[in-house]
BALOBA-1460 file (C-alpha; in Angstrom, 3 decimals):
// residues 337
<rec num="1" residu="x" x="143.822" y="-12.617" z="-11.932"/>
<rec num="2" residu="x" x="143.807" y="-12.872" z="-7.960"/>
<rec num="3" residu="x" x="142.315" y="-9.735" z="-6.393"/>
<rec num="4" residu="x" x="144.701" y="-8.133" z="-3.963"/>
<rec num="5" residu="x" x="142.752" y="-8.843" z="-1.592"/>
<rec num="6" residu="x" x="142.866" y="-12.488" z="-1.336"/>
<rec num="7" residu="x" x="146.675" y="-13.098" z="-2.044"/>
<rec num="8" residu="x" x="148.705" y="-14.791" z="0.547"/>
<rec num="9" residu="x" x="150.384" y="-13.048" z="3.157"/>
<rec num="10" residu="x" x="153.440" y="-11.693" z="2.205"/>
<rec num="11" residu="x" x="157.064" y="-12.673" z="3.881"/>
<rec num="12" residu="x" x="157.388" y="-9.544" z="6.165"/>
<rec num="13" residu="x" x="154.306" y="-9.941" z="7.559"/>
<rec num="14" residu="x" x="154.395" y="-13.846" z="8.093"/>
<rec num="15" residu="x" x="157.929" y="-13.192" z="9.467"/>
<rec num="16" residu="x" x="156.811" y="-10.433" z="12.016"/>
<rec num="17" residu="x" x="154.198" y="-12.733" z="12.914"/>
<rec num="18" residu="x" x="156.842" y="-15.480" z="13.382"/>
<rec num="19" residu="x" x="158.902" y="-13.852" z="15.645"/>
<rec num="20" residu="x" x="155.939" y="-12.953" z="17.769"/>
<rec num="21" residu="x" x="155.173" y="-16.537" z="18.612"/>
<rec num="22" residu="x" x="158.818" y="-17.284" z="19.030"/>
<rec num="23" residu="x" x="158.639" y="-14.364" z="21.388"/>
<rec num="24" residu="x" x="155.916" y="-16.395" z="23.407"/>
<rec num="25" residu="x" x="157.572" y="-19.575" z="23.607"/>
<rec num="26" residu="x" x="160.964" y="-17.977" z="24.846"/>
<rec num="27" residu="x" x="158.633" y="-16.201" z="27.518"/>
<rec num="28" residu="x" x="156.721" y="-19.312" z="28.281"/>
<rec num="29" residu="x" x="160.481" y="-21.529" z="28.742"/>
<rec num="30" residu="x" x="161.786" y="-18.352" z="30.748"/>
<rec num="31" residu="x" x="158.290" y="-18.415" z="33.054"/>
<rec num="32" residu="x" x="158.795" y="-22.053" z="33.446"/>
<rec num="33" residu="x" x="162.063" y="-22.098" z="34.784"/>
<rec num="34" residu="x" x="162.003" y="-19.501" z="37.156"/>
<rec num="35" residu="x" x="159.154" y="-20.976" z="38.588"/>
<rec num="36" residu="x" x="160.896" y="-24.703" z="38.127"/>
<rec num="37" residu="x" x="164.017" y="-23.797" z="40.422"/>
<rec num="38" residu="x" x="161.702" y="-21.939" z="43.258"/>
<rec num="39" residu="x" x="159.646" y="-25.177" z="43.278"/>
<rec num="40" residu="x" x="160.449" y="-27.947" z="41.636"/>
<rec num="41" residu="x" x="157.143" y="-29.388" z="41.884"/>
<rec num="42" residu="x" x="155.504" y="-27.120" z="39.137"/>
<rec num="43" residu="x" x="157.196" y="-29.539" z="36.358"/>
<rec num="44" residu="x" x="155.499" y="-32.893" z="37.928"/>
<rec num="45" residu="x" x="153.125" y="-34.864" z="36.260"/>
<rec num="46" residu="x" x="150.038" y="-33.829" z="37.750"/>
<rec num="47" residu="x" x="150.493" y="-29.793" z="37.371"/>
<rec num="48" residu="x" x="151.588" y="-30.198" z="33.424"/>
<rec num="49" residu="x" x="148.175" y="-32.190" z="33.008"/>
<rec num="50" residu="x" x="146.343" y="-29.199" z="35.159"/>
<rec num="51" residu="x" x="148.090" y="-27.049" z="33.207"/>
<rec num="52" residu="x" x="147.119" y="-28.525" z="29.871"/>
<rec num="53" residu="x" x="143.509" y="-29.237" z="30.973"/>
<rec num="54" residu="x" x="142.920" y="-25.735" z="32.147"/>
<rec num="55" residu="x" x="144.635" y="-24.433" z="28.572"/>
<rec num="56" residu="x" x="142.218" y="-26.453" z="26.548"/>
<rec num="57" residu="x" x="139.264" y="-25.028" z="27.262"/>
<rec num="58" residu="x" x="140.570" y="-21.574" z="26.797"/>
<rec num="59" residu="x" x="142.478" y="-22.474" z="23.669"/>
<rec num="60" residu="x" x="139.242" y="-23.554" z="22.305"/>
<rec num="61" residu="x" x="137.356" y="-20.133" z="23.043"/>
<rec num="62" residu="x" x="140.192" y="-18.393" z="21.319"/>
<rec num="63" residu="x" x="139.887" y="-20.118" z="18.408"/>
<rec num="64" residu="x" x="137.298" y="-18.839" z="17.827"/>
<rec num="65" residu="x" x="137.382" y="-15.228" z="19.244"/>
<rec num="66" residu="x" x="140.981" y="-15.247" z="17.041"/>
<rec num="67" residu="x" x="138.753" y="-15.390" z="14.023"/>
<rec num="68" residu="x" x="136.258" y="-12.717" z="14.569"/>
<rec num="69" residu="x" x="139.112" y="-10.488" z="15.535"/>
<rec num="70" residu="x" x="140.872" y="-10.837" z="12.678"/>
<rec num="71" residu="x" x="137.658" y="-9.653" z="10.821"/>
<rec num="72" residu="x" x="137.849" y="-6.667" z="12.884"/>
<rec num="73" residu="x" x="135.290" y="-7.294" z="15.189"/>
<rec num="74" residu="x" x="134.981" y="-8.840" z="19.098"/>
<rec num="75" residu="x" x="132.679" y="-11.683" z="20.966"/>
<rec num="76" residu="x" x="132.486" y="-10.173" z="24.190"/>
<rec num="77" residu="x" x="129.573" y="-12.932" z="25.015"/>
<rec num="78" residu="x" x="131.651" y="-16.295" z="25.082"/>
<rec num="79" residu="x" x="131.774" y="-16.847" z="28.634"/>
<rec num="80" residu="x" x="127.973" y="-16.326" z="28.766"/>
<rec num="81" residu="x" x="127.711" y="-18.188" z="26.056"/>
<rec num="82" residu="x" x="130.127" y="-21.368" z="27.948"/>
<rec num="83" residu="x" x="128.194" y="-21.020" z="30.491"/>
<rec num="84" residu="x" x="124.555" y="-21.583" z="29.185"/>
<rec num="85" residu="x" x="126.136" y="-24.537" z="27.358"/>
<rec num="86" residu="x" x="127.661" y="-25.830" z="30.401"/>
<rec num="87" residu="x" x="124.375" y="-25.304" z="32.329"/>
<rec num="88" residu="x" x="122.343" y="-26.916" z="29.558"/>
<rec num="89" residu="x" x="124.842" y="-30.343" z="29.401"/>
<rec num="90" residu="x" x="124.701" y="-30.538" z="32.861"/>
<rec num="91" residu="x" x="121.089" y="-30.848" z="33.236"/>
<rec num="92" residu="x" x="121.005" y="-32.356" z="30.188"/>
<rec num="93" residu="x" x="122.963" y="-35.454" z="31.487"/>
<rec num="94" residu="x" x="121.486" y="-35.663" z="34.831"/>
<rec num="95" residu="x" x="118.230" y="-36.243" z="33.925"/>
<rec num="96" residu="x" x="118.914" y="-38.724" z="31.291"/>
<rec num="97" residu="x" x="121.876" y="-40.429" z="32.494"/>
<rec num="98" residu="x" x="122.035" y="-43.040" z="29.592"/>
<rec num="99" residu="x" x="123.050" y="-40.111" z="26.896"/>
<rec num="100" residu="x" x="126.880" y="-40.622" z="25.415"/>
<rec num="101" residu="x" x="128.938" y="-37.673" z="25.809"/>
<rec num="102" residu="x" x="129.023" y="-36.954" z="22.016"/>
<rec num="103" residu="x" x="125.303" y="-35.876" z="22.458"/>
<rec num="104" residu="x" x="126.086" y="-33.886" z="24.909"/>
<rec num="105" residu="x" x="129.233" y="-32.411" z="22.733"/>
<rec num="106" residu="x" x="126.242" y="-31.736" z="19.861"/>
<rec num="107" residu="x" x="123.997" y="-29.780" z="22.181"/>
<rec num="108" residu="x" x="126.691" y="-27.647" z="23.526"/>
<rec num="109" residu="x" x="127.840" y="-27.129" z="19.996"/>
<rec num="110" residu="x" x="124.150" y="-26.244" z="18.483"/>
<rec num="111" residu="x" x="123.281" y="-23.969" z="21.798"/>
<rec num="112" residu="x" x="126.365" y="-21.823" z="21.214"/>
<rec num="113" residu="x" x="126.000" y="-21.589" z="17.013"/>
<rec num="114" residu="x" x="122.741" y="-20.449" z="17.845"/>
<rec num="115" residu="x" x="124.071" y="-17.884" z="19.779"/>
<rec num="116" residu="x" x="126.892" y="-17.244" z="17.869"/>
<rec num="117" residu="x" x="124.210" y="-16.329" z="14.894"/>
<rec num="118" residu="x" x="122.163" y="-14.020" z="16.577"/>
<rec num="119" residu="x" x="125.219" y="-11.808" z="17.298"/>
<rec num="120" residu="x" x="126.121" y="-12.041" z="13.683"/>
<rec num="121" residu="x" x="122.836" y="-11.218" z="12.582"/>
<rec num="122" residu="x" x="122.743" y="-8.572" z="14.915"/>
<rec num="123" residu="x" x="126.355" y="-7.198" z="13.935"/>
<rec num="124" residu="x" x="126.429" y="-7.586" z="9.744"/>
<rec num="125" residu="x" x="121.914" y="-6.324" z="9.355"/>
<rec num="126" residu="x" x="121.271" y="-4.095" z="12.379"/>
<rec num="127" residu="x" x="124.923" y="-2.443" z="11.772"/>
<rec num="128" residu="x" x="125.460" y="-2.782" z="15.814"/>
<rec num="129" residu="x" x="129.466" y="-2.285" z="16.152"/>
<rec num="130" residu="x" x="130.285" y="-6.338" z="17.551"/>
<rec num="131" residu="x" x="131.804" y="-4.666" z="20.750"/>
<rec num="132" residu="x" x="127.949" y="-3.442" z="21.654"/>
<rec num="133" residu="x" x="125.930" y="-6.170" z="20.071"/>
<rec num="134" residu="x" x="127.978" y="-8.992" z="22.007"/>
<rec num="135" residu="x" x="128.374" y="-6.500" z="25.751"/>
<rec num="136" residu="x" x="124.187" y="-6.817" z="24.945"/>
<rec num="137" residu="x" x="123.844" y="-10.579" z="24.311"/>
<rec num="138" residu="x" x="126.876" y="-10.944" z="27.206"/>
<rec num="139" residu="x" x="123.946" y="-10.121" z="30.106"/>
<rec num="140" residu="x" x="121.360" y="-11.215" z="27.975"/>
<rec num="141" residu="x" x="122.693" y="-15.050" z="27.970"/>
<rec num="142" residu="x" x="123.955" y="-14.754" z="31.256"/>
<rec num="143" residu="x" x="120.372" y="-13.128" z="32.682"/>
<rec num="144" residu="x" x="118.515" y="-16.347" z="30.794"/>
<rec num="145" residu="x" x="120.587" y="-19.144" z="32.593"/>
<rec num="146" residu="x" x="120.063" y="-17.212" z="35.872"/>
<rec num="147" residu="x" x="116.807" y="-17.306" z="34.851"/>
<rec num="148" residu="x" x="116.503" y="-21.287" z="34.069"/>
<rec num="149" residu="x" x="118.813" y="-22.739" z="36.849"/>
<rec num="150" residu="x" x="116.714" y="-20.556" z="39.718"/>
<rec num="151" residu="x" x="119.751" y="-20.168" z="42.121"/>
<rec num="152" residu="x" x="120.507" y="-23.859" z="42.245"/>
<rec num="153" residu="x" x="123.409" y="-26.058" z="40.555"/>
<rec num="154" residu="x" x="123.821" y="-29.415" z="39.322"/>
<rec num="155" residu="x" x="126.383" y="-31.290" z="41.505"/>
<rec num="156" residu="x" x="128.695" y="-34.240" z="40.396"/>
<rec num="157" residu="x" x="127.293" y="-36.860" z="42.401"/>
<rec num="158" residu="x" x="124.338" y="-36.004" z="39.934"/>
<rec num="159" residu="x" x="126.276" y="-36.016" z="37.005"/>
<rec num="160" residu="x" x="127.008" y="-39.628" z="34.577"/>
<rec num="161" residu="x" x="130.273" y="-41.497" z="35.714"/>
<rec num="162" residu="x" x="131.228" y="-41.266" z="31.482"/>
<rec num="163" residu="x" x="130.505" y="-37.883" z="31.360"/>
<rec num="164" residu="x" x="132.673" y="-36.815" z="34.237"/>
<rec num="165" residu="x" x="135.549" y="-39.374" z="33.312"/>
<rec num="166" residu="x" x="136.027" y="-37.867" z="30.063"/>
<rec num="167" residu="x" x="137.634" y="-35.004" z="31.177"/>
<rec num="168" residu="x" x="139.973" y="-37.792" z="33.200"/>
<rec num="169" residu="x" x="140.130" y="-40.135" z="30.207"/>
<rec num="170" residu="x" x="143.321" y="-40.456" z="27.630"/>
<rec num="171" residu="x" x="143.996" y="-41.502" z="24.135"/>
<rec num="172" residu="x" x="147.565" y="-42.636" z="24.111"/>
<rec num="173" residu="x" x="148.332" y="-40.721" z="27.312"/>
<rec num="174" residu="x" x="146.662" y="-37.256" z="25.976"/>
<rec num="175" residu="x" x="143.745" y="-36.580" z="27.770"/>
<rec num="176" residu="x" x="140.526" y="-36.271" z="25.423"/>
<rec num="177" residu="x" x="139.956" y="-32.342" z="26.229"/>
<rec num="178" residu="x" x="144.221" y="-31.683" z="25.297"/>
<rec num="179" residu="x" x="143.248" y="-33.588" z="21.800"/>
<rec num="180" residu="x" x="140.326" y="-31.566" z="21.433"/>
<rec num="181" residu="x" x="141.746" y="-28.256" z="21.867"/>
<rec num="182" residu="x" x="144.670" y="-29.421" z="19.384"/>
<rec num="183" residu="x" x="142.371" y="-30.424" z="16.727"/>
<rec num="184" residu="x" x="140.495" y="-27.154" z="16.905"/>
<rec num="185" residu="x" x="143.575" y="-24.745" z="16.785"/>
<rec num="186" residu="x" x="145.314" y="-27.404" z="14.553"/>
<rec num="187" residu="x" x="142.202" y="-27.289" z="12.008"/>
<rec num="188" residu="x" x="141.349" y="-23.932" z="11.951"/>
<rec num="189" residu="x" x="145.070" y="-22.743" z="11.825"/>
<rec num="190" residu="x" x="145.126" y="-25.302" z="8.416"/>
<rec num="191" residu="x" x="142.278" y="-23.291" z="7.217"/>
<rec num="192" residu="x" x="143.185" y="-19.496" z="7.853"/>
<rec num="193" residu="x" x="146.060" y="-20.484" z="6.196"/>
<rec num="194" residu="x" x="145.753" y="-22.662" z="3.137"/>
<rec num="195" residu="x" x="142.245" y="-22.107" z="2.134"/>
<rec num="196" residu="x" x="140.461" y="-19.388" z="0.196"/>
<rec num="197" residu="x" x="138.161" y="-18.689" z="3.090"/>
<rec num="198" residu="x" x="141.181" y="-17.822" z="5.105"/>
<rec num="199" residu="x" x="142.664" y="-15.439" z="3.150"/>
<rec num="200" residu="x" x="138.688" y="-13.884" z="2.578"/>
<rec num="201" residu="x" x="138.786" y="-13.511" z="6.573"/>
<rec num="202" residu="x" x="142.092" y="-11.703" z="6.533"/>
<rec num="203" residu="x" x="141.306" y="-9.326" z="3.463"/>
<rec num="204" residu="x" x="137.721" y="-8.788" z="5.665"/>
<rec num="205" residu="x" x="139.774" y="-7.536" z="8.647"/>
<rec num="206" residu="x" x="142.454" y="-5.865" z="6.657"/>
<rec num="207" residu="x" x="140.008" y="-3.291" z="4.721"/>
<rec num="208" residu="x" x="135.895" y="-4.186" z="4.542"/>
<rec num="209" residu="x" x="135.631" y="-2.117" z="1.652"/>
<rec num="210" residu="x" x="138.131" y="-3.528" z="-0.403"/>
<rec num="211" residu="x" x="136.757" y="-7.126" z="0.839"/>
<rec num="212" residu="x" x="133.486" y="-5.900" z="-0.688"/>
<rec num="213" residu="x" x="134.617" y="-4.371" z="-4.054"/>
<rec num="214" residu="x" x="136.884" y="-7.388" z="-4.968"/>
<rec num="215" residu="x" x="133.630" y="-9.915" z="-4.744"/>
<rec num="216" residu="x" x="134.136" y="-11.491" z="-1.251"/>
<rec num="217" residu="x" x="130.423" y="-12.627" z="0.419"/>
<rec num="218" residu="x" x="131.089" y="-10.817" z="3.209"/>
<rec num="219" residu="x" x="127.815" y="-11.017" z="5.211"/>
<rec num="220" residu="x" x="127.929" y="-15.083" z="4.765"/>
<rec num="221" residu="x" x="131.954" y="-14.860" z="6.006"/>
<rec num="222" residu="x" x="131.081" y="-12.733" z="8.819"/>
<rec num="223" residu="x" x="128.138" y="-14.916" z="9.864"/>
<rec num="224" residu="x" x="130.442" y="-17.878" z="9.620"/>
<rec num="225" residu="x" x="132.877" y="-16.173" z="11.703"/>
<rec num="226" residu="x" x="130.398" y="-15.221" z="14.571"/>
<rec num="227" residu="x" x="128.778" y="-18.846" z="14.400"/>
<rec num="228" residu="x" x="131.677" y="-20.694" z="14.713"/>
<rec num="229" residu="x" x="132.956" y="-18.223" z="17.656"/>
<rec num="230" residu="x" x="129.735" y="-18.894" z="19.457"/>
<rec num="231" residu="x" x="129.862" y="-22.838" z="18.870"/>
<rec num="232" residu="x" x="133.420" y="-23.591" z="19.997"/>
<rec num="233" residu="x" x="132.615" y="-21.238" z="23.235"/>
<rec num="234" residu="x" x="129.643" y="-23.779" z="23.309"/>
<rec num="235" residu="x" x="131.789" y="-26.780" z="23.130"/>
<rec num="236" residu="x" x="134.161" y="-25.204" z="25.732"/>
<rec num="237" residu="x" x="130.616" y="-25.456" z="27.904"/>
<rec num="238" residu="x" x="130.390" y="-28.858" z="27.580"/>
<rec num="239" residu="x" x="134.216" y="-29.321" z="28.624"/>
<rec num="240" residu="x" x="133.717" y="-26.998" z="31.560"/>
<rec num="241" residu="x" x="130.882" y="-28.953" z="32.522"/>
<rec num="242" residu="x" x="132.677" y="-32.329" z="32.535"/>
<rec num="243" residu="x" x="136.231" y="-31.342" z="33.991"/>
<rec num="244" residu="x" x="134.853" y="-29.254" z="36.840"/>
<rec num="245" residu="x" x="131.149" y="-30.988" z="37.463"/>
<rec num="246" residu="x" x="129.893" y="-28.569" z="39.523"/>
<rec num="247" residu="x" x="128.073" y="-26.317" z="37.250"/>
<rec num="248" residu="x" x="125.545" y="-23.130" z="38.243"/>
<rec num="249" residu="x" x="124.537" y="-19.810" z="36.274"/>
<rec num="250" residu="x" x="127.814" y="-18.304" z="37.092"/>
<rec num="251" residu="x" x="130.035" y="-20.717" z="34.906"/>
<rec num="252" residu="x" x="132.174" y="-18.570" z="32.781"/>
<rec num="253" residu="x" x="131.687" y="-15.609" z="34.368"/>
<rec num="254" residu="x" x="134.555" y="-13.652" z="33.186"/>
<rec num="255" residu="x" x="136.033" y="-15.772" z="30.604"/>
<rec num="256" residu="x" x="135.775" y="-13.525" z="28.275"/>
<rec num="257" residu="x" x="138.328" y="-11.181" z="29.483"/>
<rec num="258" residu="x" x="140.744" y="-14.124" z="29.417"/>
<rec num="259" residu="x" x="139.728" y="-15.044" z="26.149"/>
<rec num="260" residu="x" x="140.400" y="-11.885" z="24.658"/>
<rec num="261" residu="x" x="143.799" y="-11.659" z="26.084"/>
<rec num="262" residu="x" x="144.486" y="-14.426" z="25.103"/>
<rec num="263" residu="x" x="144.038" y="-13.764" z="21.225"/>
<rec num="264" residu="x" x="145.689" y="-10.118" z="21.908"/>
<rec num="265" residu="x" x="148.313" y="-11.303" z="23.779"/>
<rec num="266" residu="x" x="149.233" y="-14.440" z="20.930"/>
<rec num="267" residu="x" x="149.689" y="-12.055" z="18.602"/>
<rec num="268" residu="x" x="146.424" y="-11.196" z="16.763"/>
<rec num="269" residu="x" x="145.811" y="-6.849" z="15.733"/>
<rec num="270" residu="x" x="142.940" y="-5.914" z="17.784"/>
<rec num="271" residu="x" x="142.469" y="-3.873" z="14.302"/>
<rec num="272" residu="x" x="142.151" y="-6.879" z="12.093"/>
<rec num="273" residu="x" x="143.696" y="-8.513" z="9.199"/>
<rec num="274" residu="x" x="146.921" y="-10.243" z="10.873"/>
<rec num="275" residu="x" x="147.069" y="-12.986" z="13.239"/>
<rec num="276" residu="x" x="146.949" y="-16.295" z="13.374"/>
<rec num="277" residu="x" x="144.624" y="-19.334" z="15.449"/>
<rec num="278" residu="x" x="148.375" y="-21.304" z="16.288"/>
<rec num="279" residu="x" x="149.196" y="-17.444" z="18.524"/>
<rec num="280" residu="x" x="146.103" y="-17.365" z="19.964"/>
<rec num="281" residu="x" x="146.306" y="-20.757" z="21.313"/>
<rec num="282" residu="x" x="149.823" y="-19.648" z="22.899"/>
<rec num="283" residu="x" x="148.770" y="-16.873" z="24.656"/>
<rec num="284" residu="x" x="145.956" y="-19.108" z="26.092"/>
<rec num="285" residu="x" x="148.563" y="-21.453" z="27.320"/>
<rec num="286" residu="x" x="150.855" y="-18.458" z="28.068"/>
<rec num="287" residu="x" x="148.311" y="-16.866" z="30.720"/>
<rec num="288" residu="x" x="147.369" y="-20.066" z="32.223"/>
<rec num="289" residu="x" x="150.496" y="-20.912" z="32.935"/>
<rec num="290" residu="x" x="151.371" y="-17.519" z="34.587"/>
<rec num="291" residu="x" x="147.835" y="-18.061" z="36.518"/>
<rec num="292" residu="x" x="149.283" y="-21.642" z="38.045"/>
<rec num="293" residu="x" x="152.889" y="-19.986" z="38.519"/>
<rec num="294" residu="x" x="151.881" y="-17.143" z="40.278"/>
<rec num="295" residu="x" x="150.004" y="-19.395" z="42.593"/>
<rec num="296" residu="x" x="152.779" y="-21.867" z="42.927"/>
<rec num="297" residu="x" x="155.184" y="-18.711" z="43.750"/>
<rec num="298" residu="x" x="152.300" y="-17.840" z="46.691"/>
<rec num="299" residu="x" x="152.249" y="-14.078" z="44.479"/>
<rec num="300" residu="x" x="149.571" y="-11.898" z="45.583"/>
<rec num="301" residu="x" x="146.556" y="-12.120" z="43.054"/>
<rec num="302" residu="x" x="146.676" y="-8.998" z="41.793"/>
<rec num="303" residu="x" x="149.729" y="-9.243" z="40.338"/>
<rec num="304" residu="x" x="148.552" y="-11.977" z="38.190"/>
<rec num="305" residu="x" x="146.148" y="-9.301" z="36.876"/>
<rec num="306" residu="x" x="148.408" y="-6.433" z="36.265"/>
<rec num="307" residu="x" x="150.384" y="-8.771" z="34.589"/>
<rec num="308" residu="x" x="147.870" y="-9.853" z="32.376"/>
<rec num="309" residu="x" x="146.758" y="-5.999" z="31.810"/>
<rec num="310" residu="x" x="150.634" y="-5.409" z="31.023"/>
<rec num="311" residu="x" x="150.663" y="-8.249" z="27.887"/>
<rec num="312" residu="x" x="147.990" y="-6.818" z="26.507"/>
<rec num="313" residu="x" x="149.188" y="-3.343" z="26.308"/>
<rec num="314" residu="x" x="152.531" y="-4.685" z="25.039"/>
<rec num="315" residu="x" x="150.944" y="-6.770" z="22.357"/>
<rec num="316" residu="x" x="148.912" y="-3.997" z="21.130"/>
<rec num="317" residu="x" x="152.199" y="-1.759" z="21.254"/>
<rec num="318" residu="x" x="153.585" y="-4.396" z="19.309"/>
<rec num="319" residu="x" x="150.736" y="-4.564" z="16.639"/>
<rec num="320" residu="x" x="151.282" y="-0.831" z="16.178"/>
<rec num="321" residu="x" x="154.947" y="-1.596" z="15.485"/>
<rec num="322" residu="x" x="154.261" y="-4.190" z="13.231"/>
<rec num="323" residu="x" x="151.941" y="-2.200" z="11.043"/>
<rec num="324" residu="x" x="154.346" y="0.895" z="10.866"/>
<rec num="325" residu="x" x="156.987" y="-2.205" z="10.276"/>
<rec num="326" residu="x" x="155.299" y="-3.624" z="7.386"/>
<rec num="327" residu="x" x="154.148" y="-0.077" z="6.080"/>
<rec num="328" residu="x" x="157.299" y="1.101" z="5.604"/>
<rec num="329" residu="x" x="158.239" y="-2.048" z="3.759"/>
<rec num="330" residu="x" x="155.278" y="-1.529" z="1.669"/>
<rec num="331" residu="x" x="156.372" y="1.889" z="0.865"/>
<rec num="332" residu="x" x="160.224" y="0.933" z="0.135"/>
<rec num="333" residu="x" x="159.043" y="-2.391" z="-2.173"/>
<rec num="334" residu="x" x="156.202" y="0.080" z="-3.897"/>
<rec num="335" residu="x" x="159.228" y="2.765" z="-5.020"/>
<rec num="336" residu="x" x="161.577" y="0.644" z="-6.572"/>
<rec num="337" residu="x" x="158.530" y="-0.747" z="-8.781"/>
């Protein structure tokens, strides 16, 4: 018999969760029009690619940030931990020129799992709450590329033409980064929810002790979660490094914050246990479009910020909602038993 625990979702939650994304979309097509008819421009070629380029990167963070959430725990360290990747890529390919980019892709991947690992190891066996462990290793990466790049930065002209044209290049008119990100929200949203890990992740977030009692390995789940969080904010590096060039110790400096609305504001409970990869790869492309409409609207800064400060506080009002939503459900399905 299937422990509690691990049994699919069931329909109220999956359709709450539904209508959140839906709820997105219509205020992504509502953000997009406004800013459409006050300048047409916004809609051309060149800004959707921006657009798209600047999402994928973030997307990929929130992957995996999505998935340690929804264990019920936070990776406040990814933007330290993009840019120590980025910073390692870039010097990696200027001093050997002749590498192709998929080493470089490897590197950033293997720096960041490494990363990703130690805050795992740190969260599940010294019993560090995440939101401490990964503030820590947040200055602690940051302080060690300081450290190795020695107040200079590596500059484009110093940089591989390949490596820099990737971020340029296309496969069937979709740049190389926009495939990337799709495959890693694509692929991970296939896992969380078809596969028995998934549903291990979910019961994890949903109620630890429960996870425990009905058999899940929940050290080796949460260590998976924290690795692969760490590796995709790696890989993000190596994008950084190739669509912007200009990499020094201050790369990423406060993506993290972006990340993590990103993932709150797509829809996954800051609590754990609902979710899903597909929202938090909205709200990525949710807040970078507000970013680039704000600017095409000439809108002070700050307002960009409040608004982002607002969606956050909304989606967690909405979490709360949900739960009492799907509690009372519970309740009314659990009587006429």
């Amino acid at each position: 018999m299937t422990p509690l625990a691990l049994q699919k979702p069931r329909k109220p939650t999956m359709n709450l969760l539904k209508t959140r994304e839906l709820g997105i979309l219509l205020a992504l097509a509502l953000l997009v029009l406004y800013t459409t008819i006050n300048n047409p421009r916004f809609l051309s070629g060149q800004s959707i690619r921006d657009n798209l380029l600047n999402t994928a990167i973030l997307a990929v963070m929130a992957t995996g940030q999505a998935i340690v959430v929804i264990t019920r725990n936070i990776d406040l360290s990814v933007g330290s931990v993009l840019g120590i990747s980025a910073w390692t890529a870039a010097t990696m390919m200027s001093d050997h020129q002749g590498l192709p980019m998929i080493v470089a892709i490897l590197v950033g991947l293997a720096v960041g799992a490494v990363a990703g690992l130690l805050n795992g190891v740190l969260v599940r066996y010294g019993k560090v709450p995440a939101l401490v462990v990964t503030l820590g290793t947040l200055y602690i990466y940051r302080g060690i590329t300081y450290q190795w790049a020695g107040g200079s930065q590596v500059n484009a002209d110093k940089l591989p033409a390949h490596f820099l044209n990737f971020a340029n290049d296309s496969l069937l008119g979709i740049p190389w980064l926009v495939l990337i990100a799709l495959l890693v929200v694509g692929g991970a949203t296939l896992v969380m929810r078809n596969y028995r890990v998934g549903r291990e992740l979910y019961a994890m977030g949903s109620s630890p002790q429960a996870a425990e009692l009905a058999g899940i390995k929940v050290a080796r789940n949460l260590l998976g979660a924290f690795v692969l969080s760490g590796a995709l904010a790696g890989l993000a590096g190596v994008l950084f490094a190739a669509r912007f060039g200009t990499v020094d110790a201050s790369a990423g400096t406060g993506y993290e914050l972006n990340v993590v609305a990103a993932v709150v504001v797509g829809g996954v409970a800051v609590f754990g246990g609902s979710g899903t990869v597909w929202g938090a790869g909205l709200g990525a492309l949710l807040l970078t479009v507000i970013s680039s409409a704000l600017a095409v609207l000439d809108i002070n800064q700050f307002w960009q910020q409040a608004i982002v400060g607002a969606l956050i506080i909304l989606a967690i009002c909405a979490d709360r909602l949900v739960a009492v939503r799907i509690a009372r459900s519970l309740r009314k399905r659990d009587a006429h038993v």
